[in-house]
C-alpha positions in Angstrom: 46.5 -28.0 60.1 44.4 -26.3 63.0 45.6 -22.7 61.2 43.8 -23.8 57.7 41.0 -24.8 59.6 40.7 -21.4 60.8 41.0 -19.8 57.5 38.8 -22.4 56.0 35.6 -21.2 58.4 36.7 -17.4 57.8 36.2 -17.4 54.1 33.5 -20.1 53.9 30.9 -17.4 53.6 33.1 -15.7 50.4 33.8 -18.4 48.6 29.8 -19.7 48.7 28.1 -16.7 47.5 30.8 -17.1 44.3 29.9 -20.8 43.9 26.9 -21.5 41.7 26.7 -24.7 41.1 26.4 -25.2 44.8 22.3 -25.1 45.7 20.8 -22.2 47.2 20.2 -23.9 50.3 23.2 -25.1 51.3 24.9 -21.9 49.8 23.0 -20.2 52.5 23.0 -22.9 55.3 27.3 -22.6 54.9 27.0 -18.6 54.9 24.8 -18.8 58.0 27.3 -21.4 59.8 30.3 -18.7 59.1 28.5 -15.7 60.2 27.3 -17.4 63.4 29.1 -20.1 64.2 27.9 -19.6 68.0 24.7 -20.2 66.8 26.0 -23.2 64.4 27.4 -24.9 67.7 24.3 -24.3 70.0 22.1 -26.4 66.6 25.1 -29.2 66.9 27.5 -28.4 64.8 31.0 -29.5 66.8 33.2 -28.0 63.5 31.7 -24.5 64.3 33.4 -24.4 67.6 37.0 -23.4 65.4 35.5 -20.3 64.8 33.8 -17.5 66.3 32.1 -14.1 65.0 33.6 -11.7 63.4 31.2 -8.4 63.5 33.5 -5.7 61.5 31.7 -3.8 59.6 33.0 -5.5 56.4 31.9 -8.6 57.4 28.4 -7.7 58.3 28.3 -5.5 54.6 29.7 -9.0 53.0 26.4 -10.6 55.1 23.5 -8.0 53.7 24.9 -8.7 50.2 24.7 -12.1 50.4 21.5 -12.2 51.9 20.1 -10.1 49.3 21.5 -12.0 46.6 19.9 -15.3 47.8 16.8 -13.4 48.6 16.6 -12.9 44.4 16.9 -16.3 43.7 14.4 -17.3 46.3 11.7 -14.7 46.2 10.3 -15.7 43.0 8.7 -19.5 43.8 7.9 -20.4 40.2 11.7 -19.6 38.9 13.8 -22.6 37.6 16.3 -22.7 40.1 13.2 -23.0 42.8 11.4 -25.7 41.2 11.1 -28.9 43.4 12.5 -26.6 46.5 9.3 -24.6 46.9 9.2 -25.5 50.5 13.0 -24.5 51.3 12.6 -21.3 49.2 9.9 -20.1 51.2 12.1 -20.7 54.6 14.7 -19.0 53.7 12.8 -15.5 52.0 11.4 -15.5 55.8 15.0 -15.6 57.4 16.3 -13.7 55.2 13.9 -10.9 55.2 14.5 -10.9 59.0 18.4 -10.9 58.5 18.0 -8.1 55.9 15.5 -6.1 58.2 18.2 -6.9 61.3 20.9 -5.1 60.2 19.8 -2.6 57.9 17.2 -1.6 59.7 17.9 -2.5 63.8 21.1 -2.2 63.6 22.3 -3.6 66.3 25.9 -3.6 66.0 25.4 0.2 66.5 22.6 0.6 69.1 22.6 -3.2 71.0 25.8 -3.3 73.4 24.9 -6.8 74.5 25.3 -7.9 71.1 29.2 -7.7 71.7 28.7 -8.2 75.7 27.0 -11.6 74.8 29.4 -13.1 72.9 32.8 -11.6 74.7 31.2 -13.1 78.2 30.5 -16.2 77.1 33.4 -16.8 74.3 35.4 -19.6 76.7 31.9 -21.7 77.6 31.8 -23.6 75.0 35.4 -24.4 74.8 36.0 -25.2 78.7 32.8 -27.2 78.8 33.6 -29.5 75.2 34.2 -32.9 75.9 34.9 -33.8 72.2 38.0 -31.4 72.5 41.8 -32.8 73.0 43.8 -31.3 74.7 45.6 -29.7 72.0 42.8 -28.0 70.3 41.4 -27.0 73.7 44.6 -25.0 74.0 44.8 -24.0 70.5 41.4 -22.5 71.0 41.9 -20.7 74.1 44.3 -18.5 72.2 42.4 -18.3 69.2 39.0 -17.8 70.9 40.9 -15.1 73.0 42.1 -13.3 69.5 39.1 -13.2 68.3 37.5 -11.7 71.4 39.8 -8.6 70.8 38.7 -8.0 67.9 34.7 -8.1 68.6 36.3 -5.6 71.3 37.6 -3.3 68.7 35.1 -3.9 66.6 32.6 -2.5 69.3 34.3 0.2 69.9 34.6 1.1 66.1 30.6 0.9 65.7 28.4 1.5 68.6 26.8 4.7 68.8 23.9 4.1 71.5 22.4 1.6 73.5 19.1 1.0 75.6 20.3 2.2 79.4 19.1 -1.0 81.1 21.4 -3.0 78.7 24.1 -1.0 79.0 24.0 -1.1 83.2 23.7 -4.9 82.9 26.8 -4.9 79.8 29.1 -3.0 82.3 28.6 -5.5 85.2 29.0 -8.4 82.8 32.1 -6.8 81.1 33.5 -5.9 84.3 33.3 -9.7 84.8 34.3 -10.8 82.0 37.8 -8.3 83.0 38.4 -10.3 85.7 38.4 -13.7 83.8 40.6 -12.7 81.7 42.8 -11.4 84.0 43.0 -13.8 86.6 40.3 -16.7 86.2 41.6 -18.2 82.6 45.1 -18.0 83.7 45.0 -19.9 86.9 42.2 -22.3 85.6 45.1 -23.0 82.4 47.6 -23.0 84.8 48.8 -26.7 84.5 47.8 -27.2 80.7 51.2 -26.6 78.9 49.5 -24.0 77.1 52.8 -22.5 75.7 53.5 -25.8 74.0 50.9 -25.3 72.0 50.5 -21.1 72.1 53.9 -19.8 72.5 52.4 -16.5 72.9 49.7 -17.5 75.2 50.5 -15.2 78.2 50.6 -12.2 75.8 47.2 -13.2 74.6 45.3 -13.5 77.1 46.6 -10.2 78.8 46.3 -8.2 75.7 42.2 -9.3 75.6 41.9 -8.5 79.0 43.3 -5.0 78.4 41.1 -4.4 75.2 38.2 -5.9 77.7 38.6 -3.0 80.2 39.4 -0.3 77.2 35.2 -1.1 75.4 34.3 -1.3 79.5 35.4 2.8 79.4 34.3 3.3 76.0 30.5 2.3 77.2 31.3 4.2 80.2 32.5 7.5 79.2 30.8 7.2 75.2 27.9 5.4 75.2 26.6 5.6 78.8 25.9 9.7 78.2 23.4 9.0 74.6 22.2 5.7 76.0 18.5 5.3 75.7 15.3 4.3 77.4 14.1 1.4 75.6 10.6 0.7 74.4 9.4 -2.7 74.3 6.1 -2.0 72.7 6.7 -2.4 68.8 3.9 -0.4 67.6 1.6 -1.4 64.7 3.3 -1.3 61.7 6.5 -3.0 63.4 4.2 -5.6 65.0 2.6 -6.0 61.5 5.8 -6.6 59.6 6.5 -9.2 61.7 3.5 -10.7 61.9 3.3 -11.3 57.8 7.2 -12.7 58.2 5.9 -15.1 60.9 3.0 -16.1 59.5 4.3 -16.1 56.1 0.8 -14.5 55.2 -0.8 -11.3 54.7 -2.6 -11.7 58.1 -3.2 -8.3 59.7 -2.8 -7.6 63.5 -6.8 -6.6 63.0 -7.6 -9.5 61.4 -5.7 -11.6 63.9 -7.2 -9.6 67.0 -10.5 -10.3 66.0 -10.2 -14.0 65.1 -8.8 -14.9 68.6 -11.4 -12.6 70.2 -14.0 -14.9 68.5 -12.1 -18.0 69.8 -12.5 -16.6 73.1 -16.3 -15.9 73.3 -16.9 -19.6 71.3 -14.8 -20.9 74.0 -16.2 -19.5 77.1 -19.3 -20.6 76.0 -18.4 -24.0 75.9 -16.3 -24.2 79.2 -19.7 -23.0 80.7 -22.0 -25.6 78.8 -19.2 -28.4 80.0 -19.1 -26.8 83.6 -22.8 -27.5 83.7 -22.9 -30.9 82.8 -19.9 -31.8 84.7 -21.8 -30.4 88.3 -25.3 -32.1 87.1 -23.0 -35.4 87.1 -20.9 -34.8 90.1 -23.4 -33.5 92.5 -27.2 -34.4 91.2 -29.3 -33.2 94.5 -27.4 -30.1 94.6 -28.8 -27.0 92.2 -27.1 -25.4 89.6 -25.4 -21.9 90.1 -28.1 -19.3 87.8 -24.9 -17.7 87.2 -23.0 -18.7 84.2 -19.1 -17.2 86.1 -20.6 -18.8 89.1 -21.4 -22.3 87.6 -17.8 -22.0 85.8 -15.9 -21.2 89.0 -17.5 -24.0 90.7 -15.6 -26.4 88.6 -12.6 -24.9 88.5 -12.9 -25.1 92.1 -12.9 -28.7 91.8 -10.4 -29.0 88.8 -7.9 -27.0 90.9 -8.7 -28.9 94.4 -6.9 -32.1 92.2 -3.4 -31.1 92.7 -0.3 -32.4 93.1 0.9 -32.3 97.1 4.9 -31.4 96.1 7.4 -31.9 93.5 7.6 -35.8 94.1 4.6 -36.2 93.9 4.1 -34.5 90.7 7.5 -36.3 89.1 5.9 -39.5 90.1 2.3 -38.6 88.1 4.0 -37.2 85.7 5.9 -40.4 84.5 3.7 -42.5 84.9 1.1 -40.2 82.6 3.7 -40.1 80.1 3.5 -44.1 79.6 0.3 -43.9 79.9 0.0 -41.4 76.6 2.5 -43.5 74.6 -0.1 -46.8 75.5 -3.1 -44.9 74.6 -1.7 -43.4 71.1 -0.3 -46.9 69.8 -3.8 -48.8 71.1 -5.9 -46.2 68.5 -3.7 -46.1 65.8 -2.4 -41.5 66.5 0.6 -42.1 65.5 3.6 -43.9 65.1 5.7 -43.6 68.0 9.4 -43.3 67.8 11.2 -47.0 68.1 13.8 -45.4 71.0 12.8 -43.2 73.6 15.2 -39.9 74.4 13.2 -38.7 77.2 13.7 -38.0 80.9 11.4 -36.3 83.3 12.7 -33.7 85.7 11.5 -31.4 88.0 13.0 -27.8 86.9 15.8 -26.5 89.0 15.4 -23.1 91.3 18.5 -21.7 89.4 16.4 -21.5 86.7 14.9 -18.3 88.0 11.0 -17.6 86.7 11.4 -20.3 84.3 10.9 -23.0 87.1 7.3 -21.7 87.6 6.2 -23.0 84.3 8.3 -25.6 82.7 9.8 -26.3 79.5 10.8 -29.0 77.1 14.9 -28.9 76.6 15.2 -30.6 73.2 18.8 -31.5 72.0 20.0 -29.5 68.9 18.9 -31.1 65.9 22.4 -32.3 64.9 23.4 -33.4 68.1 25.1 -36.7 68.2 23.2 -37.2 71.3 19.6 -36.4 71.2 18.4 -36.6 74.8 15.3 -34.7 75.4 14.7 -33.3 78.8 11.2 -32.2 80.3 11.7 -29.6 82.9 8.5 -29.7 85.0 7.3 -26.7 86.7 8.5 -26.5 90.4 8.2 -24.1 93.8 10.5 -24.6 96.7 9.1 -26.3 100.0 10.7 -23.8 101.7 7.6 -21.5 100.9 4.5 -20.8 102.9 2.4 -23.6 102.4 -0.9 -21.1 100.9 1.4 -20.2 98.3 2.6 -23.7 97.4 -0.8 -25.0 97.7 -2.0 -22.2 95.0 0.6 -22.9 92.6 0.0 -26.5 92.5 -3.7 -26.0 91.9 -2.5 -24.1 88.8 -0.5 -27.5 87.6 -3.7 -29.6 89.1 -3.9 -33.1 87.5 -6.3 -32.5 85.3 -4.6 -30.0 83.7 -1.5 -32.4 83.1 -3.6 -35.2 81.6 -4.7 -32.3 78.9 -1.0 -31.4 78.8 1.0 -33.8 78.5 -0.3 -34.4 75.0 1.0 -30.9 74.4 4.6 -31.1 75.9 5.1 -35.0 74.9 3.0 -37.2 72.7 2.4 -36.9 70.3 3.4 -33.2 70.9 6.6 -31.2 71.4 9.0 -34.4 72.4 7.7 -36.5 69.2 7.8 -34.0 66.5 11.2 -32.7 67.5 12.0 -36.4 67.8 10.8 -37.3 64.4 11.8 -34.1 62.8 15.4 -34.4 63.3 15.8 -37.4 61.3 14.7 -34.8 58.1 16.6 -35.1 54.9 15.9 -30.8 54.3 18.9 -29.1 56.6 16.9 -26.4 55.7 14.0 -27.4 57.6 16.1 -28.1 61.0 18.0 -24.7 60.7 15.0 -22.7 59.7 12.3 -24.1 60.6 8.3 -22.9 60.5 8.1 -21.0 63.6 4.3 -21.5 63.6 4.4 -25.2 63.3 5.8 -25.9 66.7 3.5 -24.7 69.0 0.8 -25.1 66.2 1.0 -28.7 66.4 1.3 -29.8 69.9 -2.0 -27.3 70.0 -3.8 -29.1 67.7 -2.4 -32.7 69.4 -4.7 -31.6 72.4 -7.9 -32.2 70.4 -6.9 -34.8 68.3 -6.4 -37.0 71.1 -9.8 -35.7 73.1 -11.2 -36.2 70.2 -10.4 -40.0 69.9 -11.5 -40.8 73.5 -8.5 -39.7 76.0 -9.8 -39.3 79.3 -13.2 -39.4 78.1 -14.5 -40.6 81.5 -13.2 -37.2 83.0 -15.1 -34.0 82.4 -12.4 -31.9 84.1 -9.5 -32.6 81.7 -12.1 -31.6 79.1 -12.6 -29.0 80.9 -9.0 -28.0 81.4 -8.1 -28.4 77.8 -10.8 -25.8 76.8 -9.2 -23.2 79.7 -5.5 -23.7 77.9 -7.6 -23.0 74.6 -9.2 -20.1 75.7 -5.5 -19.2 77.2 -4.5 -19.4 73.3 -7.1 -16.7 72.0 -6.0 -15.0 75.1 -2.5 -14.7 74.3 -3.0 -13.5 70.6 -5.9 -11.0 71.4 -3.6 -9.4 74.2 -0.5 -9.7 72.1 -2.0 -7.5 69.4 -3.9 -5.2 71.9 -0.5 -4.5 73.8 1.7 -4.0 70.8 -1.1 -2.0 68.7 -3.6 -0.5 70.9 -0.9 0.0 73.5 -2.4 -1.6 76.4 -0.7 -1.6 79.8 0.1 -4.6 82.4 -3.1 -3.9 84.4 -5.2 -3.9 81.3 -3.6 -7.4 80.3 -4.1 -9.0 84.0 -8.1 -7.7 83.8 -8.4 -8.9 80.8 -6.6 -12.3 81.5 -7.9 -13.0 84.6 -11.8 -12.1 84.2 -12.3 -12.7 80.2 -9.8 -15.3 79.3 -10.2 -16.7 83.1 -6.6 -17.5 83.1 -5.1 -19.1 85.9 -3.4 -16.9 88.7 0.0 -18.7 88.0 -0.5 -18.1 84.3 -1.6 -14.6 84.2 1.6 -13.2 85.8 3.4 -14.7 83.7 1.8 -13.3 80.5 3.2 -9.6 80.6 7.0 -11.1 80.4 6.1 -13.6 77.8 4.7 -11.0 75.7 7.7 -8.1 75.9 9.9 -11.3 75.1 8.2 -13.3 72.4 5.4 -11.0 71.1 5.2 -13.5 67.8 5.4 -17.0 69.6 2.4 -15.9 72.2 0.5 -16.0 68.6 1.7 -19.2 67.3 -0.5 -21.7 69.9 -3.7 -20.1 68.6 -3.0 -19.0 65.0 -1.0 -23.0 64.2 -3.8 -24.6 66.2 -6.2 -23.4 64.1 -4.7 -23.9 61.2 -3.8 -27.4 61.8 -7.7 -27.8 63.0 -9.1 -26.8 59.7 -6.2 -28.8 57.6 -7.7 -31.6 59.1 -11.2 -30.8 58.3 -10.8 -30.4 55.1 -9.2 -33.5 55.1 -11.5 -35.3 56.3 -14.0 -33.9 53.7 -11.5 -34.7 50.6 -11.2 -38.3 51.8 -14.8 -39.1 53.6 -14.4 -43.2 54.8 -11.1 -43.2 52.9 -9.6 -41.1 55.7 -6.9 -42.6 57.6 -5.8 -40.5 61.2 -2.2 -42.3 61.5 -1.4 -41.8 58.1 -2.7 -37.6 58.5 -0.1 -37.6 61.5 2.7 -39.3 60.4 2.7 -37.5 57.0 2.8 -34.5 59.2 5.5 -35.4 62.0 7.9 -36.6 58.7 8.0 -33.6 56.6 8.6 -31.5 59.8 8.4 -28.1 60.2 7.4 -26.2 57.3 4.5 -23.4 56.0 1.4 -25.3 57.4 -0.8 -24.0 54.1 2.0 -26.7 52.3 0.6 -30.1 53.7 -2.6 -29.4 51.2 -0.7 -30.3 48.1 1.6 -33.5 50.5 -1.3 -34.7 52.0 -2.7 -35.3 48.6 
C-alpha cells in the first residue's frame, strides 16, 4: 500500500498536465504539491510528507513544460476557460512567471549548492519530529526519505557547475554534518525501532546515503570549490524591475516607485513636525517651542521613546493586555468582525532566534494546518546586557509605538486576515497568495483604526504611527536606490537615520532586510497606499451609503488577492 503511495505522489505531476477536464487551478495546485512536496508539508499538507523532491534534470524539464503550458491557458484573462477564475488566473501567471524565470533563467540546480544542501540536511526533520506518523510509516519513511536523499546527491553531482563561495563554505560544513548523521546519529537514534521489520534493507540504506553524502562533499570540494563565485546581492535595474512588475502585478517602474515613496516621505515629515508641535504646545504650555523644525521633532521623540517598557515582562504583560484592549475597541465601533475563536498566544521571542529576536514576528500556522495556532513572537534583548544598551532598545519598542502596532501585527491586521483567510474556498488563494496584500493591509489597518478614534487622547501614538509610515516610504525609496542606483550600507543608514528619522534599532536592521527581501520592504508602502485610495474611492462611490464593517469584512473574506480586484467586489 505505502509503495503505491509512493508512486502515486511521483507521477501526480504527469498524469495532471494530461488531464483536461481537471481545472487549471488544481491542475497546477497538484503539479506544485509533487514538485515540492517540502514546501506542500510546511503549507499543511500531512500526505506530502510520502514524498520528497526529485531534482533530475528530467524532472525539472517535465516542470518548465508544464508551467508553460498552464501559463497559455492563464495568460489570456478574457479566454473561456478563464472566465469566472479571473482572480486565480492572475495568481498563477505571477507564479508561474517566477517558476519559468527560476529555472530557465537562475538556474539554480546548476549554480545554487544549497539548493541540494537544504533539502539533504534537513530530509529527516520532518519525519522525526511528525506526531501524526505510526510507527510503521515512520520507519517506512526513514528508508524511503534516505533513498531519495541519494538521489538529490547524484543528482547534484550530475548538474552543478558553480556556486556563490559563501554558500558553498556554509554547504560543506552543513554537508559535513549531515555525513555524520547518517553515519552515526540516525542509526543509534533508530536503534530500538525494529526498523528491519519494516526495511529489510535498512542498514544498507542508510550507509549507502551516507557514502553518496561524503562523495557530493568532494565533488564541491575538489569541482565546484575552484569556479565558485563571489555573489552579488544587488540585482541591478532591469532585474529589480522584472520583479517589481511580477510583484506588483503592474507595470510600475522602480522610477516611478522611487519617486512616489520619496513624496510620501517629505508629505510625512511634514506632518510628524506639525503633530510634534502641537503635541509640546499641549504637554508643556509655559515652555517655548524649539524654532527648529528637527529640533521641535526630536523633542517628542524624546518623550515617545522615554515611554518604554522596563524588560521583557514587562512588555509581555502590556502587550496582552493591549491586545484585549484592540479586540474591545474594534467590536465597540463596528471595524470589523472579529473571529468567533481566538488562536493566539503572546510570546516574548527566544534568543536562539538569532537577529530575529530584535524585532519580532507573527508565526502564523500553515493555512491547511489542522491546528491553526498563531504565535506572536515579541521583540526581546537579554538582561544579561549592559543596561544603556537595554534601555535603548526598549525606547525603540516604547509604548506608544505598540499601541500604533498592535493594529498592524494583530487586529485587525496580520493575526485576523490570516485568521479569516484560511477559511477561503480558492486553494489558490492560500498557496499563492497576493504578496502585496499582506503587509498592504495590516498598513492600511493603522489608519483605519486612528482614523475611527484609537488612542485619540494620545498625540504620541499619532505620532509614532506617522514615524512607521515615514519608515514605509523609507524602505521603498532605499530599496530602489540600492538595487538601481547602487547605493551602499552607509548611504542607506544616512539616509534612514536623518531623512526617514528611523529608529536606531530599526535602521540596522534595514541593510539585511533589504539584501533578503528587496520586494517585501516595498509592499508596506506600495499595499498601504493602495488600500488608502480603494477606500477613498469608496467612500466617494457610496457617500452616506457607506458602511466601514462591511468595506472590511468584504476585504478579510476574499483574502489575499490583486488589490486593483476589490473595485469590481466591493461593488
Amino acid at each position: 500500500m505505502r509503495a503505491l503511495f509512493f508512486c502515486f505522489l511521483s507521477v501526480t505531476m504527469t498524469t495532471t498536465i494530461h488531464t483536461a477536464t481537471v481545472d487549471f487551478g488544481q491542475r497546477y495546485i497538484a503539479a506544485w504539491t509533487a514538485f515540492y512536496p517540502s514546501k506542500a508539508l510546511d503549507q499543511g499538507i500531512h500526505a506530502a510528507i510520502f514524498d520528497y523532491e526529485d531534482l533530475s534534470p528530467e524532472k525539472i524539464a517535465t516542470w518548465l513544460d508544464f508551467n508553460k503550458e498552464i501559463l497559455k491557458v492563464v495568460s489570456d484573462l478574457n479566454a473561456p476557460a478563464v472566465q469566472g477564475r479571473q482572480i486565480d488566473a492572475r495568481l498563477l501567471r505571477a507564479q508561474i512567471r517566477s517558476e519559468i524565470h527560476k529555472w530557465e533563467q537562475q538556474k539554480p540546480h546548476i549554480n545554487s549548492p544549497s539548493l541540494y544542501i537544504g533539502l539533504i540536511s534537513k530530509a529527516m526533520e520532518d519525519i522525526l519530529k511528525a506526531d501524526f506518523l505510526d510507527d510503521a510509516d515512520r520507519a517506512q519513511l526513514i528508508c524511503h526519505r534516505a533513498t531519495a536523499v541519494k538521489a538529490l546527491c547524484i543528482s547534484a553531482i550530475q548538474s552543478l557547475k558553480t556556486g556563490p563561495q559563501s554558500e558553498l563554505q556554509r554547504g560543506l560544513k552543513q554537508l559535513a554534518k549531515t555525513m555524520t548523521f547518517y553515519s552515526e546519529t540516525l542509526p543509534q537514534l533508530t536503534r530500538d525501532w525494529k526498523m528491519p521489520a519494516y526495511c529489510p534493507d535498512y542498514t544498507k540504506i542508510y550507509q549507502s546515503t551516507a557514502g553518496q553524502i561524503e562523495e557530493l562533499h568532494k565533488h564541491l570540494k575538489t569541482k565546484i570549490a575552484p569556479v565558485a563565485t563571489i555573489s552579488n546581492p544587488i540585482l541591478g535595474k532591469q532585474e529589480y524591475g522584472r520583479r517589481l512588475r511580477n510583484y506588483f502585478d503592474n507595470e510600475l517602474s522602480p522610477e516611478a516607485l522611487g519617486q512616489m515613496a520619496l513624496e510620501e516621505i517629505e508629505e510625512v515629515r511634514d506632518l510628524i513636525y506639525e503633530v510634534s508641535k502641537d503635541y509640546l504646545l499641549e504637554r508643556y504650555p509655559d515652555q517655548a517651542i524649539p524654532k527648529n523644525r528637527l529640533a521641535t521633532i526630536k523633542a517628542a521623540f524624546a518623550d515617545m521613546e522615554e515611554d518604554a517598557p522596563t524588560s521583557g515582562q514587562d512588555y509581555l504583560a502590556f502587550w496582552q493586555d493591549l491586545s484585549v484592549k484592540a479586540m474591545a475597541f474594534i467590536e465597540e465601533h463596528q471595524i470589523a468582525t472579529l473571529p468567533k475563536f481566538q488562536t493566539l498566544e503572546i510570546k516574548s521571542a527566544p534568543e536562539s532566534s538569532g537577529p530575529a529576536a530584535r524585532i519580532g514576528w507573527v508565526e502564523s500556522a500553515p493555512p491547511f494546518a489542522p491546528n491553526p495556532l498563531t504565535t506572536l513572537y515579541l521583540p526581546s534583548i537579554p538582561d544579561t546586557l549592559p543596561a544603556q544598551e537595554q534601555k535603548e532598545f526598549w525606547s525603540s519598542f516604547n509604548k506608544p509605538f505598540n499601541r500604533m502596532i498592535v493594529i498592524h501585527e494583530l487586529f485587525p491586521g496580520h493575526y485576523m486576515q490570516i485568521k479569516i483567510s484560511r477559511e477561503s474556498p480558492h486553494p489558490v488563494r492560500l498557496y499563492f497568495p497576493y504578496r502585496l496584500y499582506f503587509e498592504g493591509w495590516a498598513t492600511f489597518t493603522e489608519r483605519v483604526l486612528l482614523d475611527a478614534g484609537w488612542e485619540k487622547e494620545n498625540k504620541l501614538t499619532l505620532l509614532a504611527h506617522l514615524r512607521k509610515r515615514l519608515e514605509n516610504a523609507n524602505r521603498a525609496y532605499t530599496s530602489v536606490q540600492v538595487h538601481c542606483q547602487n547605493w551602499n550600507q552607509e548611504q542607506v543608514m544616512q539616509f534612514s537615520t536623518e531623512t526617514s528619522l528611523l529608529a536606531p534599532q530599526f535602521a540596522k536592521s534595514l541593510w539585511g532586510r533589504l539584501m533578503r527581501s528587496p520586494m517585501q520592504m516595498t509592499s508596506y508602502f506600495l499595499g498601504g497606499k493602495l488600500f488608502t485610495d480603494l477606500l477613498a474611492s469608496e467612500k466617494e462611490r457610496l457617500g452616506e451609503d457607506f458602511v466601514l464593517i462591511d468595506f472590511m469584512d468584504t476585504i478579510l473574506r476574499a483574502g489575499p488577492i490583486p488589490i486593483d480586484e476589490f473595485t469590481n467586489l466591493l461593488k
